[in-house]
Backbone as CSV, one residue per row, in Angstrom:
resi,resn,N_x,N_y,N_z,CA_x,CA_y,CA_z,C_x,C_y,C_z
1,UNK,-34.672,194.893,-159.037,-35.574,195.917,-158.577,-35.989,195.659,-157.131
2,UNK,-35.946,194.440,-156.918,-36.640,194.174,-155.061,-35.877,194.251,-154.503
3,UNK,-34.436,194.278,-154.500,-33.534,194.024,-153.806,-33.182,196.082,-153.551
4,UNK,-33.221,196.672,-154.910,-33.165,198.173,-154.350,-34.618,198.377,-153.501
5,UNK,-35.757,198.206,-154.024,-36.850,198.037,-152.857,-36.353,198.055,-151.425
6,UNK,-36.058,196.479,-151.534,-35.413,196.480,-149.569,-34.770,197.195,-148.849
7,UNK,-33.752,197.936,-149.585,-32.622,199.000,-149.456,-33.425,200.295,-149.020
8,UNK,-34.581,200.863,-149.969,-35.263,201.259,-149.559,-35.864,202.061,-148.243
9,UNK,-36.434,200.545,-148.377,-37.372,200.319,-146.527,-36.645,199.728,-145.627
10,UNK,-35.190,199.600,-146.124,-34.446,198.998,-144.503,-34.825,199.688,-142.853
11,UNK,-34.977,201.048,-143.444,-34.505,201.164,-141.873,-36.507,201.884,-141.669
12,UNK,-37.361,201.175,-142.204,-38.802,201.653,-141.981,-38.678,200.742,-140.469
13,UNK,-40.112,201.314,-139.954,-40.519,200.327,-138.660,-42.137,200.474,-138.367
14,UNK,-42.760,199.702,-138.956,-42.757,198.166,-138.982,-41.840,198.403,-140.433
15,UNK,-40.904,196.930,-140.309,-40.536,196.755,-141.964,-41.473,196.089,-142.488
16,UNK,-41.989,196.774,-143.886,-42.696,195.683,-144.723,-42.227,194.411,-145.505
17,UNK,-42.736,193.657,-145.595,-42.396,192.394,-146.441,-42.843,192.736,-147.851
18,UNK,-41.558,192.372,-148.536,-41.880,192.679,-149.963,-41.215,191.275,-150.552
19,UNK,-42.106,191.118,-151.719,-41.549,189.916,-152.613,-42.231,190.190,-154.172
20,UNK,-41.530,189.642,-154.561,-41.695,189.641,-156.192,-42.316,188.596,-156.305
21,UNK,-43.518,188.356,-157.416,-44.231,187.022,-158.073,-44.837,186.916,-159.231
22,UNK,-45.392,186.036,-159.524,-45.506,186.056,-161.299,-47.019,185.365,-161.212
23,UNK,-47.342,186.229,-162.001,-48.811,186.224,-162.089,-49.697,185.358,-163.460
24,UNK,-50.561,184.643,-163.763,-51.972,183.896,-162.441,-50.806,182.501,-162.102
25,UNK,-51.634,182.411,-161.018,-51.926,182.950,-159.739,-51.278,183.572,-158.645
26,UNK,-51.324,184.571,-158.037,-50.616,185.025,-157.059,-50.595,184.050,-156.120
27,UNK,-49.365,183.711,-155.912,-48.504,182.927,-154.203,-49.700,182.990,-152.766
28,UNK,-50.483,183.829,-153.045,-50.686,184.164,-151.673,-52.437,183.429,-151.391
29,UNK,-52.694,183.523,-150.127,-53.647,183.182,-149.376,-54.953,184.467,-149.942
30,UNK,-56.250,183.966,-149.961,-57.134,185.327,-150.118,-57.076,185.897,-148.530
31,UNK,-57.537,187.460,-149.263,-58.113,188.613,-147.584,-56.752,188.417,-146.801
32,UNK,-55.183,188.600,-147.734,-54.142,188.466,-147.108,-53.189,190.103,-146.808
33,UNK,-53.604,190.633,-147.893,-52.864,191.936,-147.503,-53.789,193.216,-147.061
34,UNK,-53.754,194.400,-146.832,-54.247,195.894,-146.195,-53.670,196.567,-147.851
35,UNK,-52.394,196.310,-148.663,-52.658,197.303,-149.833,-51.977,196.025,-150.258
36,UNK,-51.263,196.641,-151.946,-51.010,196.158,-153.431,-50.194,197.251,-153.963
37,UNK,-48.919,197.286,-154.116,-48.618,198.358,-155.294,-47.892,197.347,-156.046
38,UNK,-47.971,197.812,-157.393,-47.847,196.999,-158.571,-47.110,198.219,-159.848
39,UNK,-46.151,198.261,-159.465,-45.254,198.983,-160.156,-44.756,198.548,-161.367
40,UNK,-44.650,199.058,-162.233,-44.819,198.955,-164.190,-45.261,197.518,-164.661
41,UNK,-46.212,196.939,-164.541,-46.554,195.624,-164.312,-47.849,196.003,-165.564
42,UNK,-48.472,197.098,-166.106,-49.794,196.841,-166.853,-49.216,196.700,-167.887
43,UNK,-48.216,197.525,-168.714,-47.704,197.126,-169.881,-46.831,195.898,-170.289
44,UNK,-46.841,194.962,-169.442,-46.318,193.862,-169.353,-46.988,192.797,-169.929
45,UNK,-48.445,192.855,-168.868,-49.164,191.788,-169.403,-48.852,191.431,-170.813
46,UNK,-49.590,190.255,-171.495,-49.508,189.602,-172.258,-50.975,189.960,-173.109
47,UNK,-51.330,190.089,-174.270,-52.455,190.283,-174.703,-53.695,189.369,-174.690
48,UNK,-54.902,189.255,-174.207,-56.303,188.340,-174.640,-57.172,188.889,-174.849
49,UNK,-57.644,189.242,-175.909,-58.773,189.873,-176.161,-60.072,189.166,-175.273
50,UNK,-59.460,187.530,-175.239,-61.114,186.560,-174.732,-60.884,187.167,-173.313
51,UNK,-59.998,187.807,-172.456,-60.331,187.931,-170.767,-61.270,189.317,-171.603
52,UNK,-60.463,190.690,-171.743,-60.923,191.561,-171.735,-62.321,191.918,-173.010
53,UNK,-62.546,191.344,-173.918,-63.478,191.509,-174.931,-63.280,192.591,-176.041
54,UNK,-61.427,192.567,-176.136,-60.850,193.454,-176.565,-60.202,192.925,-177.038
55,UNK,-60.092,192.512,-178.657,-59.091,191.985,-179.443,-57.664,192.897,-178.906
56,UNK,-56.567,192.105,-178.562,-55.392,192.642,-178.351,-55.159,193.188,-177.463
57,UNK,-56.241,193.430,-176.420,-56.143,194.421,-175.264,-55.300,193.761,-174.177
58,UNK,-55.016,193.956,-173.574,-53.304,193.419,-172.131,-54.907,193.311,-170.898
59,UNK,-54.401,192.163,-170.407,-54.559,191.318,-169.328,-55.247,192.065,-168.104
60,UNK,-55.461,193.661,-168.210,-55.647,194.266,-166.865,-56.537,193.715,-165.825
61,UNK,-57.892,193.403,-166.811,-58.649,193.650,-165.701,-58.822,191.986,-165.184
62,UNK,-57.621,190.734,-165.389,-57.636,189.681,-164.885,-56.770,189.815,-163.463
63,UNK,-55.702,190.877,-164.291,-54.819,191.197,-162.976,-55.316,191.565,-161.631
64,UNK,-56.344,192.599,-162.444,-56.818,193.681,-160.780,-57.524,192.474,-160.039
65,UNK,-58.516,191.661,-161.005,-59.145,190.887,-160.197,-58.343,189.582,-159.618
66,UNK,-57.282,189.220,-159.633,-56.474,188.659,-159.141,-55.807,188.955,-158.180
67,UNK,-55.369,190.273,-158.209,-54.683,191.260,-157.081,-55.925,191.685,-155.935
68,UNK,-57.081,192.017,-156.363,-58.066,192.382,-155.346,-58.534,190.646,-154.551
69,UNK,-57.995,189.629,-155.098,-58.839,188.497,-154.080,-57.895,188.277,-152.829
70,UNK,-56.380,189.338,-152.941,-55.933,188.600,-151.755,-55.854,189.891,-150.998
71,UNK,-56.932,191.104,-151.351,-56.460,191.993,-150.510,-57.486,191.796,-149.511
72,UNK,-57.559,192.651,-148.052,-58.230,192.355,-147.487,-59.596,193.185,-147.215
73,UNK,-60.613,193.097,-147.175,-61.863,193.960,-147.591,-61.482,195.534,-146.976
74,UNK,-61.270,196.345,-147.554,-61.324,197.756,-147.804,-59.646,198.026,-147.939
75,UNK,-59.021,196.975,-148.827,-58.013,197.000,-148.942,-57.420,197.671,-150.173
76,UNK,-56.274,198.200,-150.389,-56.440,199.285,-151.723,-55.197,198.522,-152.510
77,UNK,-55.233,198.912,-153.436,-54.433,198.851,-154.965,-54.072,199.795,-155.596
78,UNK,-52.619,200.240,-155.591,-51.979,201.236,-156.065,-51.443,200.921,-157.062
79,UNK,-51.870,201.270,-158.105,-50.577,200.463,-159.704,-49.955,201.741,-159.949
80,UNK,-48.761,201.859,-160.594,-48.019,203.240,-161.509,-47.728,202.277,-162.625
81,UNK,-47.651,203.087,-163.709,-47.160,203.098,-164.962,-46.340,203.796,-165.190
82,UNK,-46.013,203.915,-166.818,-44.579,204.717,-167.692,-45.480,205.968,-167.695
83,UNK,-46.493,205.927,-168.320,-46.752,207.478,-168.785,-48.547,207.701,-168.604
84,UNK,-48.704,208.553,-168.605,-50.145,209.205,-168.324,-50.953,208.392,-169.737
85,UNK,-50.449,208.386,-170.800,-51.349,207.816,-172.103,-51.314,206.182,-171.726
86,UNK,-50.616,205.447,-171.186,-50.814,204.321,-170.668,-51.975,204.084,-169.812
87,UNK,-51.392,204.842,-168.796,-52.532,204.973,-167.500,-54.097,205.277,-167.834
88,UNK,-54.291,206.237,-168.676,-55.608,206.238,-169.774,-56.091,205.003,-170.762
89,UNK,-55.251,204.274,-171.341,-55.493,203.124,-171.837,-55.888,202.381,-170.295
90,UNK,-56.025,202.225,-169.420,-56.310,201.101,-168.330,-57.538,201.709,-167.773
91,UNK,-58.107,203.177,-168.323,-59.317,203.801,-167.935,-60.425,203.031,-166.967
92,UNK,-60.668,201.881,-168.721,-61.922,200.799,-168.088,-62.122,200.602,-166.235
93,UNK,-60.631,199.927,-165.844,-60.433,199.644,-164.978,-61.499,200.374,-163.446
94,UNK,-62.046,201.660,-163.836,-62.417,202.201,-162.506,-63.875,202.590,-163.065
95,UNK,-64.537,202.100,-163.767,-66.040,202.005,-164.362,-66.989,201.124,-163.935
């Protein structure tokens, strides 16, 4: 998938740097990026009810807060998902 990514944005200018990583902990430095997109990555997580207080519930809101420490203050986070009933299951997320 990163490698069609690059293909992508070859001929953008500025080129962005893109890399793939595996999460906790993100690779990176805090207050390191301006955005975040995180493409089919919520249905992935792994289930803990003890992060979220949701028997069985997926990992989201460890992610966002993992993904928001390296963005840089007024920095944004774009996730997509498979389908709109997914994206509603991650509701919490903006409360």
């Amino acid at each position: 998938m990163l490698a069609i990514a690059q293909e992508v944005v070859s001929g953008y200018d500025p080129m962005p740097r893109l890399r793939a990583c595996r999460f906790p902990p993100l690779p990176f430095e805090g207050a390191t990026f301006d955005g975040v997109y995180a493409a089919q990555v919520l249905h992935h997580l792994e289930d803990s009810g003890a992060v979220s207080g949701r028997l069985g519930y997926p990992r989201t809101l460890e992610y966002v807060r993992e993904v928001a420490s390296v963005l840089k203050p007024g920095g944004l986070i774009a996730l997509n998902t498979c389908t709109r009933d997914q994206l509603k299951a991650y509701w919490h997320l903006t409360q």
